[in-house]
Every structure is written in structure tokens, then in C-alpha cells.
C-alpha positions in Angstrom: 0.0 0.0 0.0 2.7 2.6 1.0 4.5 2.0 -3.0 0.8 2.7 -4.1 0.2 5.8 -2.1 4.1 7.0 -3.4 3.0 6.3 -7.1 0.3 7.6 -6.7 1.7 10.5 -5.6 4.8 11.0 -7.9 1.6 11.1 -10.9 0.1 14.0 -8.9 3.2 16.1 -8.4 4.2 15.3 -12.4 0.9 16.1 -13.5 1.0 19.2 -11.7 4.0 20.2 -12.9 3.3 19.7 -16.7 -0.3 21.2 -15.8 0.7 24.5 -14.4 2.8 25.1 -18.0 -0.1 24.6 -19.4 -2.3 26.9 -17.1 0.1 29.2 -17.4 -0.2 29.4 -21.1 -3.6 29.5 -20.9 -4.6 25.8 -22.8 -7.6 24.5 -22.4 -6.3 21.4 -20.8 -4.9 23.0 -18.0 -3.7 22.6 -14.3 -6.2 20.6 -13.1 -7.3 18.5 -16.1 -3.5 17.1 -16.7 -3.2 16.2 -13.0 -6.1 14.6 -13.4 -5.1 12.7 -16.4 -1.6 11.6 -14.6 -3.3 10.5 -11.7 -5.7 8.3 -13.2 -3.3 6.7 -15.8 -1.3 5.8 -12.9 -4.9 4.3 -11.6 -5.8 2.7 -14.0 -2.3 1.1 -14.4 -1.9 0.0 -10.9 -5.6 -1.6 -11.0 -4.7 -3.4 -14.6 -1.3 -5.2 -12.3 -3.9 -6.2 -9.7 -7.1 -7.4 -11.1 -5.6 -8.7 -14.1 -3.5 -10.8 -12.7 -2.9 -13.3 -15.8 -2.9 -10.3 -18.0 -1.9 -7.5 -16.3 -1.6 -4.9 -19.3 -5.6 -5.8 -20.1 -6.9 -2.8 -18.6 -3.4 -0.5 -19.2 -3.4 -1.0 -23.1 -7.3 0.6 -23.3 -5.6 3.8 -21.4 -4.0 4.9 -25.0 -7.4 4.5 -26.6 -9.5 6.7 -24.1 -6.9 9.4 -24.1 -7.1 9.4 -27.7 -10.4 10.6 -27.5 -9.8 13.3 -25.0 -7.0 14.3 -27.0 -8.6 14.2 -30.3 -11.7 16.9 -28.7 -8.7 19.3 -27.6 -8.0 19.6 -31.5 -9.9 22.2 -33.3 -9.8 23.8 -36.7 -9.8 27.5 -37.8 -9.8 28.8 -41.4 -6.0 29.0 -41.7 -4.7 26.3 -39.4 -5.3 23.8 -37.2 -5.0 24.3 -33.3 -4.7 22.6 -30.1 -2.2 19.4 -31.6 0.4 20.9 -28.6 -2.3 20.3 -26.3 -3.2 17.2 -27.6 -0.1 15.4 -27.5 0.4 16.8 -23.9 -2.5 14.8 -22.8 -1.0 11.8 -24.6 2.2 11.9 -22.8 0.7 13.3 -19.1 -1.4 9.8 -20.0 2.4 8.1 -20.7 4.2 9.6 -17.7 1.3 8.2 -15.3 1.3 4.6 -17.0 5.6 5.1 -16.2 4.7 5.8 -12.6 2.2 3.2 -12.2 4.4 0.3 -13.5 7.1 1.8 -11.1 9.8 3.0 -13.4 10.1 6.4 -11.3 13.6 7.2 -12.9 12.0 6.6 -16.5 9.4 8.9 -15.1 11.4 11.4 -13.6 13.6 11.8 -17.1 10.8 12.0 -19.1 8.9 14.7 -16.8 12.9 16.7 -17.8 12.3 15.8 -21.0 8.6 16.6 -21.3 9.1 20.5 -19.4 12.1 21.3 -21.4 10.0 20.7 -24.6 7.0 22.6 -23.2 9.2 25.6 -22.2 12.5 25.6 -23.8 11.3 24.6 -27.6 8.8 27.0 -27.3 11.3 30.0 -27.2 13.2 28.3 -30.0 9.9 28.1 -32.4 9.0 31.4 -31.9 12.3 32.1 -33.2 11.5 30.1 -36.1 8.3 31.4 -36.6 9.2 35.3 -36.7 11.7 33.9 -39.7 9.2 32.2 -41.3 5.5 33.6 -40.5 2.8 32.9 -43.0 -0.1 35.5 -43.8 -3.1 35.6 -46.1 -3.7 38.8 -47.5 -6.9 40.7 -49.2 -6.4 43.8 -50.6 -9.4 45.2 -52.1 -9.1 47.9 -54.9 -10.9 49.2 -57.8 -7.5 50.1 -59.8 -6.2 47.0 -60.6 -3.8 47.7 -63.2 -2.3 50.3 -60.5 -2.6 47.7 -57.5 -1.7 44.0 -58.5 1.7 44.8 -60.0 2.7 47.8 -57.0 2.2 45.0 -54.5 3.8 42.1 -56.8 7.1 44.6 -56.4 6.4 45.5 -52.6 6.7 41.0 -52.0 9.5 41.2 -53.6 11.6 44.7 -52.2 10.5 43.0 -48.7 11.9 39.7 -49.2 8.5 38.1 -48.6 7.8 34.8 -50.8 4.6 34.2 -52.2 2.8 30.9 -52.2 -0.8 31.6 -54.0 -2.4 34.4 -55.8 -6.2 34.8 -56.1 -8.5 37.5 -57.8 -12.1 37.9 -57.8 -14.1 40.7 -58.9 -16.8 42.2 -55.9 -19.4 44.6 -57.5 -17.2 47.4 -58.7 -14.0 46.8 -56.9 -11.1 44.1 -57.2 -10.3 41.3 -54.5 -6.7 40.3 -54.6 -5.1 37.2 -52.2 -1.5 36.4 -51.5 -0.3 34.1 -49.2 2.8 35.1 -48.2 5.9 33.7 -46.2 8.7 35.9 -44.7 9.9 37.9 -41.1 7.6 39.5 -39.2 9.3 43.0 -39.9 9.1 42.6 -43.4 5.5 42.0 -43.1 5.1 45.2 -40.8 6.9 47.1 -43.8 5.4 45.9 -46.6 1.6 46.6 -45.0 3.1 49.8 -44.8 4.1 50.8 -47.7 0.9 49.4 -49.4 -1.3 51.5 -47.3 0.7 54.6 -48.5 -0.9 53.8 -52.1 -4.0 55.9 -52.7 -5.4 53.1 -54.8 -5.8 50.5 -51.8 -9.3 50.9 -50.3 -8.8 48.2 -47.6 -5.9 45.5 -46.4 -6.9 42.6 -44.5 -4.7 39.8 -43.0 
């Protein structure tokens, strides 16, 4: 009983911990929610050793289908992108570092928990580094002159280093719709909204 109660325990202090980065980022699965999921994977894993006793990973092996659920309904879908697969795949390994604690490997545990935080925290800073090199917009400029307008901003892409990936146009009553998706720093984005405001011919910019 006292290993139990330690196990037990070790999954509530990791699921804190991994739940409080979360929280603190403001994730839907947060604090309270990952502690939960530690804890009970731990559970569930401790109950599979002891009541099935000639196959003792019977109950264990169902815990990776039920978190795929949970994790599958923290995944949602915007019109650009796809959100929440960091949140998801934190509830699949909180769900892995409880099964770790259950079966007793608390070293295993206590690496992956180093392992786990210095993803959530460290890797974070290093894609945001990424991602101000590499940010994606879509813009809509909507004009009326666009013999003036579709080459001017054509130019603009490229004077700001910003690559383009797909071009749309569509007429909207008496004006012109143009779409770019473009790829470059965030700066140069900042500078070439800029200098296509400064054009007389633009009526609105959306991104």
C-alpha cells in the first residue's frame, strides 16, 4: 500500500508540474485536467497489475485508446490552421508519464517529466524564433484600380523579401479582391503593410 500511495503521488506532483505550463499558457487542458489525467493513468495502471492478474496490461493497453479521444476533442480547426495538436499530444504523454509511474519505473518517469518541461518551455522560445523567420499571412487587398494595385504589391513582395505561395483574384461589385499568401519575417510584413497603405489606390488591407 505505501509503494501505491508513493505512485500515486509521484503522478500527482508530475501532472501538476506539466499542468501548471499549461495553465500558465492559458490551454484548455490546463492545471487541473492534466493532474487529473496523470493521476488516473497511474490508476488505471496499478488496478490493470492487480485485477488482471494473468494479463496484467488488459486494462493498461485501453488507457492509450481513451486518451485518444480526450485528445482528439482538444483539437480544433480554424480557417488557416489547425490548433490545439500541442495540447493534444500533452495529454498523450501526461497519459504516458502516469502509465511510467504506475508500472514503477520512477527514474524513466522522472527523465521523461525533464524531458517533457524542457519541450513545453525551452522549444517553445526556439519556435517562436522560427516562426518570426518564417510567419505565413493571407492577404486581401481590395481595390478598384487593378492595373495600378496587383503589380505595386507584386514589387512591394518582392523589395521585402517576402515569398509568395498563391495568388487569387475575384471581382466584388465594382472593386477588385486580390489574395496572396505570403511567407517571410515578421518585420518585413510590418513594412510591406506599410508601404501598401501609402498607395492611394488601396481601399482596404486585410490579414
Amino acid at each position: 500500500m505505501q509503494e501505491e500511495a508513493v505512485k500515486l503521488l509521484a503522478a500527482l506532483v508530475a501532472g501538476a508540474i506539466i499542468g501548471t505550463e499549461r495553465e500558465y499558457r492559458n490551454k484548455t487542458a490546463g492545471f487541473r485536467t492534466i493532474t487529473l489525467i496523470c493521476f488516473a493513468s497511474c490508476l488505471f495502471t496499478i488496478l490493470s497489475a492487480k485485477i488482471g492478474v494473468n494479463s496484467p496490461d488488459r486494462i493498461a493497453a485501453n488507457i492509450v485508446t481513451g486518451i485518444g479521444f480526450l485528445g482528439a476533442g482538444a483539437i480544433f480547426r480554424t480557417e488557416n490552421r489547425i490548433g490545439g495538436l500541442t495540447t493534444a499530444a500533452t495529454i498523450w504523454v501526461s497519459a504516458a508519464m502516469g502509465m511510467c509511474i504506475g508500472g514503477g519505473f520512477l527514474l524513466l518517469a522522472l527523465e521523461g517529466l525533464v524531458v517533457i518541461m524542457l519541450v513545453l518551455t525551452l522549444f517553445t522560445y526556439i519556435e517562436n524564433k522560427i516562426d518570426q523567420t518564417a510567419d505565413e499571412r493571407h492577404y486581401k487587398i481590395t481595390c478598384q484600380n487593378i492595373q495600378e494595385v496587383e503589380p505595386m504589391c507584386e514589387q512591394l513582395f518582392v523589395k521585402h523579401k517576402l515569398k509568395t505561395t498563391e495568388h487569387k483574384l475575384h471581382r466584388k461589385a465594382d472593386s477588385y479582391v486580390l489574395m496572396w499568401t505570403a511567407i517571410g519575417k515578421k518585420q518585413n510584413h510590418t513594412a510591406f503593410c506599410a508601404d501598401v497603405l501609402l498607395n492611394g489606390h488601396v481601399a482596404e488591407l486585410e490579414y
